[in-house]
C-alpha positions as CSV (number, residue, x, y, z in Angstrom):
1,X,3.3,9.7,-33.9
2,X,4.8,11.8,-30.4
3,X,8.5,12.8,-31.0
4,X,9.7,13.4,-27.9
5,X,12.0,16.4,-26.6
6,X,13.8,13.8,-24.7
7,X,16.7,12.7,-26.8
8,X,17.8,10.0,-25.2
9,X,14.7,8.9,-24.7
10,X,14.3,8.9,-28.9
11,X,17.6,7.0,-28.7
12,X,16.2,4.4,-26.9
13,X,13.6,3.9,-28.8
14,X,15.3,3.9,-31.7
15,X,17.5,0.7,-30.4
16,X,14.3,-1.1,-29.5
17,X,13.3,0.1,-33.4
18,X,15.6,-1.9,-35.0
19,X,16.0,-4.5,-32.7
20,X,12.1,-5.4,-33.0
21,X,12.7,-4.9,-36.8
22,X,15.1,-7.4,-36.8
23,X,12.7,-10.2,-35.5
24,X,10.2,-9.3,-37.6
25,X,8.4,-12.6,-38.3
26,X,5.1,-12.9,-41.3
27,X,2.2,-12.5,-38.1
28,X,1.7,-10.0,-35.3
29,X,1.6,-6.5,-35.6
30,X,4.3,-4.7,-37.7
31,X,6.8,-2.7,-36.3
32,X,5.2,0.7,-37.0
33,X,1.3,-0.2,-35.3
34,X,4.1,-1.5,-32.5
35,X,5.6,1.9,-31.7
36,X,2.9,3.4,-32.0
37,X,1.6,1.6,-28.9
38,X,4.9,2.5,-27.1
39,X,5.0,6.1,-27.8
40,X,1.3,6.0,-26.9
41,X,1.9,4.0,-23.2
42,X,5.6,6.9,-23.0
43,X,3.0,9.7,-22.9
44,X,0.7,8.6,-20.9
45,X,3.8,7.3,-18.5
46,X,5.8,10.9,-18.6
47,X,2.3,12.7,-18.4
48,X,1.7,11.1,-15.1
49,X,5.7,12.2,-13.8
50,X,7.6,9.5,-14.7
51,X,11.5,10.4,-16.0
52,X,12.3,9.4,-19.0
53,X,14.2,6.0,-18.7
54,X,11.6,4.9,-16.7
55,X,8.5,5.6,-18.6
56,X,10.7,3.7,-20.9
57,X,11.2,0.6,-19.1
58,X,7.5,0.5,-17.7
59,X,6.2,1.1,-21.7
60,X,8.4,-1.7,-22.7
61,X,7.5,-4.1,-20.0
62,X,3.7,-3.4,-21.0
63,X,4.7,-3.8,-24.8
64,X,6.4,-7.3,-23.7
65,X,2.7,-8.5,-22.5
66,X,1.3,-7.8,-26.7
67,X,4.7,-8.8,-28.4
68,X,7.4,-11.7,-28.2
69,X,9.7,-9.0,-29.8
70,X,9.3,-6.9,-27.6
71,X,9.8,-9.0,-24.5
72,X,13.1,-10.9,-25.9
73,X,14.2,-7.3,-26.1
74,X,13.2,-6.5,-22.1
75,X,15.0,-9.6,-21.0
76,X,18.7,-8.6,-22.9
77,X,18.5,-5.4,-22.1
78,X,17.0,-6.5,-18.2
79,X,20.1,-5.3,-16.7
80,X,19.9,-1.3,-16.8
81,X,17.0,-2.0,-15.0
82,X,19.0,-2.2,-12.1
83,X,21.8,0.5,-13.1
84,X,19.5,2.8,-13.4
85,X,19.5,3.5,-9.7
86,X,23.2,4.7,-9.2
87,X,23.8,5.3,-12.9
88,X,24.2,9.7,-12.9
89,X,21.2,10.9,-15.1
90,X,21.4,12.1,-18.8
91,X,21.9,15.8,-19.4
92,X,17.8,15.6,-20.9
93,X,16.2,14.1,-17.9
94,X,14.2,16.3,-15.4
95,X,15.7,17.3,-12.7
96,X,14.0,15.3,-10.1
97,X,15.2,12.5,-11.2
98,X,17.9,9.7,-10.1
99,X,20.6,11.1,-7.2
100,X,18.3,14.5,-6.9
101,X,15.0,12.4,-6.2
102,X,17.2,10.2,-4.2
103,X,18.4,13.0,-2.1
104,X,15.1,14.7,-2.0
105,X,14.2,10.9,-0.1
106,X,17.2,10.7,2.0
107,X,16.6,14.3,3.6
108,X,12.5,13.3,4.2
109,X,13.5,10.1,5.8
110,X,15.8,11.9,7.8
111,X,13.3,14.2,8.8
112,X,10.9,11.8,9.9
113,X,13.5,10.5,11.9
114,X,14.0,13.2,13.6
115,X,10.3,14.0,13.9
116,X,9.9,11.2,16.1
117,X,12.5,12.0,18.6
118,X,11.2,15.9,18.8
119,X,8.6,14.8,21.0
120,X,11.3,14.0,23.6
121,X,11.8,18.2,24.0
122,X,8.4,18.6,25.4
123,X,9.0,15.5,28.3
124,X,7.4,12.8,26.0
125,X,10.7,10.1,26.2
126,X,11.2,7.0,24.5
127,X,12.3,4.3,27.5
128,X,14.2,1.1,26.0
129,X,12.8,-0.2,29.7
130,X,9.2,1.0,29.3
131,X,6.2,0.4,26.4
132,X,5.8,3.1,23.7
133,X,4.2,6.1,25.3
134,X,0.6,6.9,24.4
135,X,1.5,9.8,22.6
136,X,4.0,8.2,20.0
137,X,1.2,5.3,19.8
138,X,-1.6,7.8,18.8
139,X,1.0,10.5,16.4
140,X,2.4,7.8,14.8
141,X,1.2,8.2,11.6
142,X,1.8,11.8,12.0
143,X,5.8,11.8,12.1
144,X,6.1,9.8,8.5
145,X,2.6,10.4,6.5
146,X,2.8,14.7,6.3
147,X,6.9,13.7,5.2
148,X,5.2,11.4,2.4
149,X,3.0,13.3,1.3
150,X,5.5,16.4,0.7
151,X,7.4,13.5,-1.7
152,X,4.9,13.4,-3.9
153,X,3.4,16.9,-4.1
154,X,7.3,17.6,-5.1
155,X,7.2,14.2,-7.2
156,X,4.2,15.0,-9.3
157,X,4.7,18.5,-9.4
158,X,1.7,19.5,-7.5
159,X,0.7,23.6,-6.8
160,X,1.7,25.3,-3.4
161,X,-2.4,25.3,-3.5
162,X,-2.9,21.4,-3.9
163,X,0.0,21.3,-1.1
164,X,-2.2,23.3,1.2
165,X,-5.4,21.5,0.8
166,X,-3.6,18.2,1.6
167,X,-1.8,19.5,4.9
168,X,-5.5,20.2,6.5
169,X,-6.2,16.3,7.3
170,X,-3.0,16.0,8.8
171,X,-3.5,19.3,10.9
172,X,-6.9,17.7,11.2
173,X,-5.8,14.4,12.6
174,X,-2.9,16.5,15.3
175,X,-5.6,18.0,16.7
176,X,-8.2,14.8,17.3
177,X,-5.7,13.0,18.4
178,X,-4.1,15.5,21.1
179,X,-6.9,17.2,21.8
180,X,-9.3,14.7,23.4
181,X,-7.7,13.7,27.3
182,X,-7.7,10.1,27.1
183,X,-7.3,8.1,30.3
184,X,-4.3,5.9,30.1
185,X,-5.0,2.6,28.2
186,X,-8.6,3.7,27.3
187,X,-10.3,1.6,24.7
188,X,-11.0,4.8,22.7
189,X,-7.2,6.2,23.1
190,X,-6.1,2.5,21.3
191,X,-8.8,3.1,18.9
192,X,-7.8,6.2,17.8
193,X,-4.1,4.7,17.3
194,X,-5.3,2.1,15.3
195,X,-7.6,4.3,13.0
196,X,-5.8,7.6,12.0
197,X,-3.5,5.8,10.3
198,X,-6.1,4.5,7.8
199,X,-8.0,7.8,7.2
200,X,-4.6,9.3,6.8
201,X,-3.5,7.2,4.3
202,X,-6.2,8.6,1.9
203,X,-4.3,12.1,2.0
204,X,-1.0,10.3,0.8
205,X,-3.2,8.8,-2.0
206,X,-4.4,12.5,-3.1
207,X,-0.7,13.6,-3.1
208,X,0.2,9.8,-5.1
209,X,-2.3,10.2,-8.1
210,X,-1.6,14.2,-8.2
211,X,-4.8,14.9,-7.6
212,X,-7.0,12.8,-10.3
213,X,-8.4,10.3,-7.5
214,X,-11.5,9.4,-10.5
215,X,-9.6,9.3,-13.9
216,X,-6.8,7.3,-15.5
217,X,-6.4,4.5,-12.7
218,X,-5.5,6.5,-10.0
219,X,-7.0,4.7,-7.3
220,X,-5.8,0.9,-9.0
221,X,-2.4,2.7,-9.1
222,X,-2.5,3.4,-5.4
223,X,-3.6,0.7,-4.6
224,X,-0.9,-0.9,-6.8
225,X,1.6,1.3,-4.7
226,X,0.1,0.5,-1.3
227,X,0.7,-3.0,-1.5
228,X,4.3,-2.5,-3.4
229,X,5.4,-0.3,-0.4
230,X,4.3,-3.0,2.1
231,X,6.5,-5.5,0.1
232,X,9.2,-3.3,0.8
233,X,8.9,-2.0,4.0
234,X,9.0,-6.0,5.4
235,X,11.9,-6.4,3.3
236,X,13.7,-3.4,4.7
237,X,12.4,-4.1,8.1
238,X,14.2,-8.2,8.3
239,X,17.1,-6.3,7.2
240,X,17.2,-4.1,10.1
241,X,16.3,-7.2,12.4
242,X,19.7,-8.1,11.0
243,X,21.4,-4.8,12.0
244,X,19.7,-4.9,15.6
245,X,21.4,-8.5,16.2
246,X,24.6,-7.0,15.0
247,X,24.8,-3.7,17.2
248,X,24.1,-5.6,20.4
249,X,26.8,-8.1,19.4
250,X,29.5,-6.0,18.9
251,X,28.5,-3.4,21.6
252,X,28.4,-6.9,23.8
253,X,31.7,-7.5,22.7
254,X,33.4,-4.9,24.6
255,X,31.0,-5.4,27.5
256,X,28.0,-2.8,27.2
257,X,24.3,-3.6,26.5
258,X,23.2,-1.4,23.0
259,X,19.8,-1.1,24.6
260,X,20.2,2.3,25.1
261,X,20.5,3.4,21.4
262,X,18.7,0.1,19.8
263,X,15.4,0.9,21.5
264,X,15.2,4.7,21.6
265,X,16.9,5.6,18.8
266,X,17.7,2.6,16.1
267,X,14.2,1.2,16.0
268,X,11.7,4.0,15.8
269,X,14.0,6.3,13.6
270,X,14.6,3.8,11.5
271,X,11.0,2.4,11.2
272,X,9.9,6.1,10.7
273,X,12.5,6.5,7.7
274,X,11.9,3.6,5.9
275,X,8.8,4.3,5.1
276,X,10.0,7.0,2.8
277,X,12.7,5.0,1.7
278,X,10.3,2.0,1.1
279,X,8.1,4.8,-0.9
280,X,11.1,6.0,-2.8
281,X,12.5,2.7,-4.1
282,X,8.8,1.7,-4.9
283,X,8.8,4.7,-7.4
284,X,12.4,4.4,-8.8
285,X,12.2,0.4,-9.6
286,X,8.3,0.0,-10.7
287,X,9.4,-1.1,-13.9
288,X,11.1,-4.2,-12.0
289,X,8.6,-5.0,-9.2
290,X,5.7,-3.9,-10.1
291,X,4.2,-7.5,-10.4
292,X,5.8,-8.6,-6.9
293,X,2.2,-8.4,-5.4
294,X,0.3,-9.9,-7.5
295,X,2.8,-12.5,-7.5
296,X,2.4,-12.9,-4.1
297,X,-1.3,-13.2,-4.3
298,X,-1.0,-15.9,-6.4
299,X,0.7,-17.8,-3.8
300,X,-1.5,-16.9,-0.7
301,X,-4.6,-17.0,-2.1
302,X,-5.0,-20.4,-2.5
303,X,-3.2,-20.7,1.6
304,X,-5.7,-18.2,2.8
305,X,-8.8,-19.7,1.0
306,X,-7.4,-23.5,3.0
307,X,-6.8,-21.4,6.3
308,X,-10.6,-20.1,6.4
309,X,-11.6,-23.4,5.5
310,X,-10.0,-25.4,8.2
311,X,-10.8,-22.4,10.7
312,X,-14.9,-23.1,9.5
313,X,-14.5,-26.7,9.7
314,X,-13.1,-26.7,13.2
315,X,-15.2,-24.4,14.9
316,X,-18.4,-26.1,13.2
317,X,-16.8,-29.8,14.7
318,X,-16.0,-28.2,17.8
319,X,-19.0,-26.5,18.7
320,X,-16.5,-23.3,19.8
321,X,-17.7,-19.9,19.4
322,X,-16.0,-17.0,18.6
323,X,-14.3,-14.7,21.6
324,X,-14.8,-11.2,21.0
325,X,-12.1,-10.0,23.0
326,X,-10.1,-6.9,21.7
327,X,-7.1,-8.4,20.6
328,X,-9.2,-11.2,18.3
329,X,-11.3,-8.9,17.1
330,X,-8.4,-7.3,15.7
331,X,-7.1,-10.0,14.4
332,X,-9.4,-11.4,12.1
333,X,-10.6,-7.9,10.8
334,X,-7.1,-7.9,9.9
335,X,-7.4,-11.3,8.2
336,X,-10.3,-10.2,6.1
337,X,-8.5,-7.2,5.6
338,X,-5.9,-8.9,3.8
339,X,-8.7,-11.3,1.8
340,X,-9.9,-8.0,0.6
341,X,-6.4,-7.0,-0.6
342,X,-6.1,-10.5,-2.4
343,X,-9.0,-9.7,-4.6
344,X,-7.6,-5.7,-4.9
345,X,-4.2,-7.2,-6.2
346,X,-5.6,-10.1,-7.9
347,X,-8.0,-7.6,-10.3
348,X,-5.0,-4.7,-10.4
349,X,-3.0,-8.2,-12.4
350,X,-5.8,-9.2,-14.3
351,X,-6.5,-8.7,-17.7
352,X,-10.4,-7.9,-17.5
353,X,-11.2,-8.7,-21.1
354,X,-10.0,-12.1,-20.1
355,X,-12.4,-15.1,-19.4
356,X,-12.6,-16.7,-16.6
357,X,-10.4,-19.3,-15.4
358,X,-9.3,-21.8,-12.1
359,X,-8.1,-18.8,-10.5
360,X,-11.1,-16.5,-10.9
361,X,-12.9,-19.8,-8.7
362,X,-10.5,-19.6,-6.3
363,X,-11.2,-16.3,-5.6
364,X,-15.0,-16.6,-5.4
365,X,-14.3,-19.5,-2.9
366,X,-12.0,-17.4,-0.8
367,X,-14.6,-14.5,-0.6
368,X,-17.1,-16.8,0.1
369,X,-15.4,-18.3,3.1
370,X,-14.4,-14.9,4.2
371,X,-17.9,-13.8,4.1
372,X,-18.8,-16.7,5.9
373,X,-16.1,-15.7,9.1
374,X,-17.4,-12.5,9.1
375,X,-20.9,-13.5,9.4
376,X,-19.7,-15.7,12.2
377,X,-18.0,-12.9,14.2
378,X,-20.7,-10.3,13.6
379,X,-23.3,-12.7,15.0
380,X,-20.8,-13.0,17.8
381,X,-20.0,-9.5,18.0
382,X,-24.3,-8.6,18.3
383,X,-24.4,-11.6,20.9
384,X,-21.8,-9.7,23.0
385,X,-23.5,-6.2,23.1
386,X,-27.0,-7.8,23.1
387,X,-25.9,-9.4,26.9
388,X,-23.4,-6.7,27.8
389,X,-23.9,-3.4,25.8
390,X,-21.9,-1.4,24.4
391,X,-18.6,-0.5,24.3
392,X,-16.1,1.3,22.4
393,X,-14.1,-1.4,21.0
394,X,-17.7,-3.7,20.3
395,X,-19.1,-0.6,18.5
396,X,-15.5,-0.2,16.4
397,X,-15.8,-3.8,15.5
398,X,-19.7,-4.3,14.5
399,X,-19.2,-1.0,12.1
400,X,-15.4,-2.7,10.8
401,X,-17.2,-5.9,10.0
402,X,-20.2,-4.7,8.3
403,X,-17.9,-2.6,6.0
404,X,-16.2,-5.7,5.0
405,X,-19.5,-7.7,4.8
406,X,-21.0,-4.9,2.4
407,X,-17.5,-5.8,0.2
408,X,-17.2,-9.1,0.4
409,X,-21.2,-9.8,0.1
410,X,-21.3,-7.7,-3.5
411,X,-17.7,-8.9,-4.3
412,X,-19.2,-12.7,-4.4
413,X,-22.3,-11.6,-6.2
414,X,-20.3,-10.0,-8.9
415,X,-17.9,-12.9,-8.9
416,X,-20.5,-15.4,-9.9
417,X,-22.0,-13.1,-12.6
418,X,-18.6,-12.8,-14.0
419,X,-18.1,-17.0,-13.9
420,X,-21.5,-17.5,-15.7
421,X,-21.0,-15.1,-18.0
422,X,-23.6,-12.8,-16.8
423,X,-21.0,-10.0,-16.0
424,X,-17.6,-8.4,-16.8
425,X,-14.5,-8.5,-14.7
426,X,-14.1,-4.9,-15.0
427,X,-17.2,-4.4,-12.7
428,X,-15.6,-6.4,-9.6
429,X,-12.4,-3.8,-10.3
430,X,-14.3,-1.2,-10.1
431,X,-16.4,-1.7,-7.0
432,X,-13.3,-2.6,-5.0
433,X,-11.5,0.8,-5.9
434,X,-14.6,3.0,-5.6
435,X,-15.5,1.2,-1.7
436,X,-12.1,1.9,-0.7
437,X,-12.7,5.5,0.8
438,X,-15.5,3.8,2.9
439,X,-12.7,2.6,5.1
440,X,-10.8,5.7,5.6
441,X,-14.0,7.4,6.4
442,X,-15.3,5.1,9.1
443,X,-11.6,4.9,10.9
444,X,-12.1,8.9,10.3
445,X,-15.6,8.7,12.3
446,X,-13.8,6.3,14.8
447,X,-11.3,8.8,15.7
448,X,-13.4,12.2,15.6
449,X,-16.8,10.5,17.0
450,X,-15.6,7.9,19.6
451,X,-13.8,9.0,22.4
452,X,-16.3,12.0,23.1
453,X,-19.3,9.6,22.7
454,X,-18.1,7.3,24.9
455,X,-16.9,10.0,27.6
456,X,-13.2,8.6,26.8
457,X,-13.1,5.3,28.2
């Protein structure tokens, strides 16, 4: 078996050792086949830049899923989990670990913060009495995402090289969306707001899986990340709702109105930070939350799959049609964007050597009723150019919903194969994580292709 250079690391194992050897019971695996497993799951864990106690924790957490030893041991010992944040690191650990990887995420949060109030020296002002600015609204992405991605290329170790190679789609995505003159409030101005951020995000998920996008998980670990860091961002984001409330009460309290630092200056610094502090805490507690999503899924699926129900029910009652204004067009491509994350978080939890069960049917029946919506607003969608052409934001929308279609329509197809025994789980995992670049190349199209093919409107 892997001795490990780490002593501490050896130490713990070692207490889990004897621990586990003390429960030892006549069936399950003995205690030796048991650490093997562990110091196999601590390799692969440190391999992929993980600091020694928490390779640990994740290995043991993983172990508890095979073992009843070895989870009665996670729960006593469940505290650390959450010393390990301010705890100082052992004298073994790597260096970017605990209060140095916090530091390194304090100064990048920082820095985006002050990356979005640069701008401002070049005449582009944030008004607390005026909307955001059409610049901010298209470089959003580009004040936090560069920031990110330097995290993990120091995270994961990556080569000044690797570092390079990602910084060219964020100097790619600066230049498309400042080059192009945009009208104010053009359709293809929002558009390419709305879409950078997605065929960014792919870049950040390079930098995340250190470069090994088709081997060992990497793109279900992203994935895993993704929906993590959204978990956290909403949490941090309600707490600063709190501190907003706060600062205007005590600035009302001696008779001044906090607008003028709540809306330029609290709100999009501190939105821009978070992200890297919602990144950061995503990496140092993944032994703790890493099942928060999936979690979740489990309780929206079933809400989801009675939402696009009653929504089909209605409109067939009713008679209504869909309107294929912008602002509902966004909406539901942002419902079955969230359908399609249900299914992504729902196979990232699943065993897939597992058979299938109620919740595998509730699945199929909320990607069936999805598929069914998007039918409905594509033939709505074609209705709309058919009488009144084309248009920027009908174009963006047709291509957006045939994407999902595509995954949703083989999603259900391998759903049913898997219920009737005809297929394995595996196979719906791994068409959802090899589509996924499908829609960071499309909102890439959207923003490189659009505005000059429409003459910028």
């Amino acid at each position: 078996m892997t001795t490990f250079a780490d002593r501490s690391l050896e130490k713990q194992i070692a207490q889990w050792r004897a621990d586990v050897g003390r429960r030892q019971t006549l069936h399950g695996p003995d205690v030796p086949q048991l650490e093997g497993r562990l110091r196999d799951q601590l390799v692969a864990l440190t391999e992929a830049g993980l600091a020694g106690d928490e390779a640990f924790l994740v290995a043991l957490k993983r172990m508890g899923s095979l073992d009843a030893r070895s989870r009665e041991f996670a729960r006593a010992h469940s505290a650390r989990l959450w010393k390990q944040l301010v705890m100082a690191p052992d004298a073994d650990e790597p260096a970017n670990s605990s209060h140095v990887e916090m530091l390194v995420a304090l100064a990048l949060a920082l820095a985006a913060a002050l990356a979005v109030k640069l701008p401002e020296l070049f005449g582009f002002r944030l008004s607390p009495q005026e909307e955001l600015p059409p610049f901010y609204s298209r470089n959003a992405s580009l004040f936090v995402f560069p920031l990110l991605t330097v995290y993990f290329v120091w995270k994961r170790r990556l080569s000044v090289a690797s570092g390079l190679w990602l910084a060219l789609p964020f100097a790619a995505g600066a230049v498309f969306a400042n080059l192009f003159s945009f009208p104010t409030g053009s359709d293809t101005e929002v558009l390419t707001a709305l879409h950078l951020p997605i065929a960014l995000w792919l870049a950040v998920g390079f930098a995340y899986v250190r470069g090994r996008w088709f081997a060992d998980g990497g793109r279900m670990n992203f994935v895993r990340f993704s929906g993590e860091l959204a978990i956290y961002y909403v949490l941090i984001a309600l707490g600063g709702g709190v501190l907003t409330g706060f600062t205007f009460m005590m600035f009302a309290a001696i008779g001044m109105n906090a607008e003028w630092f709540v809306g330029p200056w609290l709100i999009p610094c501190g939105a821009a930070g978070a992200v890297i502090i919602a990144s950061w805490l995503v990496e140092a507690k993944q032994s703790v939350i890493e099942n928060m999503a999936p979690v979740l899924t489990r309780l929206f699926t079933p809400l989801f799959t009675v939402l696009l129900l009653m929504f089909l029910a209605t409109m067939a009652w009713t008679g209504n049609p869909i309107n294929v204004e912008r602002e509902l067009l966004i909406g539901f491509d942002l419902l079955l964007a969230v359908v399609v994350g249900l299914v992504l978080y729902a196979a990232s939890a699943r065993d897939p050597e597992a058979p299938p069960d109620f919740f595998d049917g509730l699945q199929l029946l909320l990607v069936v009723s999805a598929l069914v919506v998007d039918a409905v607003a594509l033939w709505a969608i074609a209705a709309r150019i058919s009488e009144f052409g084309f248009t920027p934001n009908r174009v963006a929308a047709l291509g957006e919903n045939l994407i999902l279609l595509v995954n949703l329509a083989w999603s259900a197809w391998l759903y049913v194969s898997f219920l009737r025994h005809r297929g394995s789980f595996a196979a719906l995992e791994r068409w959802q994580i090899a589509y996924l670049p499908v829609y960071s190349v499309w909102a890439a199209l959207v923003v490189v292709v659009f505005p000059p093919l429409f003459g910028y409107q």
